[in-house]
N, C-alpha and C positions, 0 to 999 in steps of 0.2 A: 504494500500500500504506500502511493506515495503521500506526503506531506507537501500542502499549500499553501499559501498565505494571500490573500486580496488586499490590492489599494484601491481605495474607492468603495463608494457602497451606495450606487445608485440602484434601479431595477436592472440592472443588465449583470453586477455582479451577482446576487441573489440568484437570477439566473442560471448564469456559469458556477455557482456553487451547486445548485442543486441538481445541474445536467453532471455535472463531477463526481456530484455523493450516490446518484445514480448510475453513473458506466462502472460503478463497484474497481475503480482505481487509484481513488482520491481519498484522502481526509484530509479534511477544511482545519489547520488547526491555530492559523495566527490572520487579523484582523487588520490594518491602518485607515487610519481618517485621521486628518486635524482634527475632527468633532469626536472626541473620545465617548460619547452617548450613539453614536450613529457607530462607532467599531462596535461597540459591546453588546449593539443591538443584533448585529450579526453573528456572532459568536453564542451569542444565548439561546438566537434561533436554530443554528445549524453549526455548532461546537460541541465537540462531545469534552468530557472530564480534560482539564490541563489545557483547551484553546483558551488563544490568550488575544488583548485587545491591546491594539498600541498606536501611539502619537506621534512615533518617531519612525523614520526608516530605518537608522541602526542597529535599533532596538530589536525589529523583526529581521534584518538580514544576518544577525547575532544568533538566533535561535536556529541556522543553516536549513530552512523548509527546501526540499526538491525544487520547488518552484514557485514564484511567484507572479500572479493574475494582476494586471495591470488594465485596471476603466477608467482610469480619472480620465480631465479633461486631453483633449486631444493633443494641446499645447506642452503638456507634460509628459507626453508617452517616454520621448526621445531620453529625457533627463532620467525619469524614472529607470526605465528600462536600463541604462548604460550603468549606475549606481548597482544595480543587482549584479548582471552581466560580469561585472569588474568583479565584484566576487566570489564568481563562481555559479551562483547559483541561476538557473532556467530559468527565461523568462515568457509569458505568456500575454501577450499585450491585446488588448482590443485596437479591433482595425479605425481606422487608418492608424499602423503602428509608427509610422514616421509623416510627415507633412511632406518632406520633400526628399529627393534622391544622396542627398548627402548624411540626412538624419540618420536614413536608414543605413548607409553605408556605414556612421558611427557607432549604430547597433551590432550589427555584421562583425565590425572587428570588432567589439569589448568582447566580444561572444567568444571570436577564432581565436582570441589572447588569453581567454582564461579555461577556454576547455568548456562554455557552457553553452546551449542552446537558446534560441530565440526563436520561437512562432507568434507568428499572426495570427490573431483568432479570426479567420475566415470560414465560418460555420459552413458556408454551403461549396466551399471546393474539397472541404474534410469530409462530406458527406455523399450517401450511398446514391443520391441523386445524382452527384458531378458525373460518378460514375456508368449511370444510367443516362444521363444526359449525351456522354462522349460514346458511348453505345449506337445510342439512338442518330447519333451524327454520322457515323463512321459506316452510315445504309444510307446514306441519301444521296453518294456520289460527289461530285464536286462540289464544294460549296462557292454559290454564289451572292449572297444578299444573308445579311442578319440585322436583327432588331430586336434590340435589348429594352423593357420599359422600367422604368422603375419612379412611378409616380406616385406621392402618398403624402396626404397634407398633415403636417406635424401637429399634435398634439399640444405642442409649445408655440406654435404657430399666431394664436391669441393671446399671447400675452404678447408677444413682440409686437402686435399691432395695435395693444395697450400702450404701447412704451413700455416696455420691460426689455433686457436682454438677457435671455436665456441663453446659455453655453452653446447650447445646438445653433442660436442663431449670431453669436459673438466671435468674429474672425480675431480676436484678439485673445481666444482659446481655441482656436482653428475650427470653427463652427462654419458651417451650411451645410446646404447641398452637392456640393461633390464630397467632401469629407464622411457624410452621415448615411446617404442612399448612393450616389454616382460610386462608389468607390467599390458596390457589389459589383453592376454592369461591367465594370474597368478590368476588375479583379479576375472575373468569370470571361472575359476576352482575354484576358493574360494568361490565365491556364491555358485557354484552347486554342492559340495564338501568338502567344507572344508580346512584342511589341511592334504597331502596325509601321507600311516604311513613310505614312504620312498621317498627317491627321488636322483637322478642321472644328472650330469648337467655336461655341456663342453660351455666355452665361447671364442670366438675367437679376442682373444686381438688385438690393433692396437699400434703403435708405441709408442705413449704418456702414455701406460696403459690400455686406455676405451675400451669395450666395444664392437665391431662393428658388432657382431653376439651371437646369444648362441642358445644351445637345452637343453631339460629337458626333464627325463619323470619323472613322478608324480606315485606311486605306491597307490594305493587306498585297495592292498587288493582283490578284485576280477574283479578289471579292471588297465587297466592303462589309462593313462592320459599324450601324447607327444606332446613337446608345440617344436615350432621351431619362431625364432622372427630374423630380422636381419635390420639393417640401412646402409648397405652396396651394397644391392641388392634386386632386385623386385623379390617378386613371384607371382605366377598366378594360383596355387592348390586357393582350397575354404578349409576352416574346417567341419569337422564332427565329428560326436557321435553314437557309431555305437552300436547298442543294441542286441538282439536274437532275436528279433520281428521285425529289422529293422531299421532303421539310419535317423540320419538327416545330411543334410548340411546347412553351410551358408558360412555368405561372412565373412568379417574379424572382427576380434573380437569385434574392438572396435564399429562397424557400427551397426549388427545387424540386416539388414536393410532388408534382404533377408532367410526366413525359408521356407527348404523343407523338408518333410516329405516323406520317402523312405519305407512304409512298406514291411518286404519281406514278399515273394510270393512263395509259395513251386510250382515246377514242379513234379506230381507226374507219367509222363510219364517216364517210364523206359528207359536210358542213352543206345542208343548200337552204336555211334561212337562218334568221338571228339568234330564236330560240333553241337550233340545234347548238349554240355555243354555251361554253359553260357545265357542261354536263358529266362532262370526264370526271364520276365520282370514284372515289380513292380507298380504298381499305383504312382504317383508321385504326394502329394498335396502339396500345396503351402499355411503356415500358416505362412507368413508374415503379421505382423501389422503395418497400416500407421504410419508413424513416421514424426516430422515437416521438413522444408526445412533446419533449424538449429537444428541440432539433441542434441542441449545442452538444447534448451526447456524445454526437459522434468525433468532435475535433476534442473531448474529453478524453476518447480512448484512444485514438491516432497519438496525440501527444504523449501520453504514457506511455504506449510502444513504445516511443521512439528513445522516450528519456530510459527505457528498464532497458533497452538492447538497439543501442545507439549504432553498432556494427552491422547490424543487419538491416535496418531502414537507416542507413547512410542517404543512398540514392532516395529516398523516398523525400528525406530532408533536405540534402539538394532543393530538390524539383521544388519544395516549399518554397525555400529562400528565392529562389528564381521568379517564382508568380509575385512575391512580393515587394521582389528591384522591379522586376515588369510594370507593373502594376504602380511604383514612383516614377517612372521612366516616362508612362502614359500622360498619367496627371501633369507629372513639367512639362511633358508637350502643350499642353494644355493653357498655360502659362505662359508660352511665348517661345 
């Protein structure tokens, strides 16, 4: 069993603690917050006998846990992170785990200098759907056209239009929309892809500076790759991947949760008015993979492999690290 420790204790750590206590490889057993009533509160929830609550990062990197889960704000990923890293111990960051391609390259080395790991928590490239998604791809022939959505109006959304600023919408804690939603669509083209050999972007700023929408398309070369992402407003399109043999859908990036498979279907009867078009229907299979009821589960137990027997998912870690320079490599394009 490994030992943990969280900074941060917003809903997404509670979360990741309890998608942890569930893949039966974790125990939660040390706490950080400046707010020592918000550590203790997590601890009493989900600490068994000897979890401990603390104020300091010392304090906790002192007690050597396997690893430590990192949610604060986004603007402290990079500092957090290298502070553990340097001493050894694993680090598990919430995405976006670096702002830009140099942060994370300063992650990268504290990691390769002291012998310790670093992931990304990338829920849905950990998860059994990526898997079934690159299935479901890899039957549609060449691919030519993809369309990434990821639209979904923030919950925090109204207070900023009170005047308030919320961290999710505060670029001076690396807040918006590419950081919070654009960063699954980006992530999930960096898996299956790479990094595209051009790219085109428009971001629809808000008052303060941040953030509150954006579109890309990704130039691959003999497809394209159009991501649309926004925290201002809901969508209800699915994404797809649309090949010469046929397409897939799904649901939204970061979920996964739903693959279909659209093989086309030639109509070889001769077309002689308008309503003969359109008709070319298609088999529609459904290669969705059960996925848990906490869909964090599964980058719970990838992680653990990888930290109990580091020799054997080398390559697998690799590939991680690589989606996640990918994936800052994009976004700076993004930037100029």
């Amino acid at each position: 069993m490994l030992k943990f420790a969280t900074v941060g204790t917003s809903w997404i750590t509670s979360s990741f603690i309890e998608a942890a206590l569930a893949s039966g490889s974790w125990e939660f057993c040390y706490a950080y917050s400046r707010d020592a009533g918000r550590a203790g509160a997590l601890i009493r929830k989900y600490g068994k006998t000897g979890a401990e609550a603390f104020t300091d990062l010392s304090e906790v990197a002192n007690k050597r846990p396997d690893a430590a889960y990192i949610a604060s704000p986004n603007s402290l990923h990079r500092e957090q992170s290298v502070f553990f890293l340097e001493r050894g111990i694993d680090v598990i960051c919430e995405k976006p785990a670096a702002l830009h391609p140099c942060e994370w390259v300063q992650m990268t080395d504290a990691a390769d200098n002291s012998g310790a790991l670093i992931f990304e928590a990338f829920r849905h490239i950990n998860s059994p759907g990526f898997d079934a998604l690159k299935n479901a791809v890899s039957r549609i022939g060449r691919v030519r056209n993809a369309i990434f959505s990821n639209n979904q109006y923030s919950s925090k959304y109204g207070a900023f239009l009170r005047g308030e600023r919320p961290n999710v919408f505060n670029p001076e804690f690396g807040g918006g929309a590419m950081t919070d939603l654009g960063v699954y669509p980006v992530s999930l083209a960096a898996a299956l892809w790479g990094v595209p050999k051009k790219l085109s972007y428009a971001a629809l700023r808000l008052d303060n500076g941040a953030d509150g929408a954006g579109s890309m398309i990704l130039e691959y070369g003999d497809f394209l790759c159009n991501i649309t992402f926004s925290k201002i407003a809901d969508g209800i399109v699915e994404s797809e991947i649309i090949g010469e043999d046929g397409g897939v859908s799904f649901d939204r990036p970061q979920e996964l949760s739903r693959i279909v498979l659209r093989p086309r279907t030639k109509n070889e009867n001769p077309k002689t008015k308008l309503s003969d078009y359109g008709k070319n229907a298609a088999d529609i299979i459904d290669l969705s993979a059960p996925l848990a009821a906490n869909k964090m589960e599964h980058e719970a137990k990838v992680f653990a492999e990888i930290i109990a027997d580091r020799k054997k998912y080398a390559e697998k870690y690799k590939n991680l690290l690589k989606i996640s320079a990918d994936t800052r490599e994009i976004t700076a394009m993004c930037n100029g």
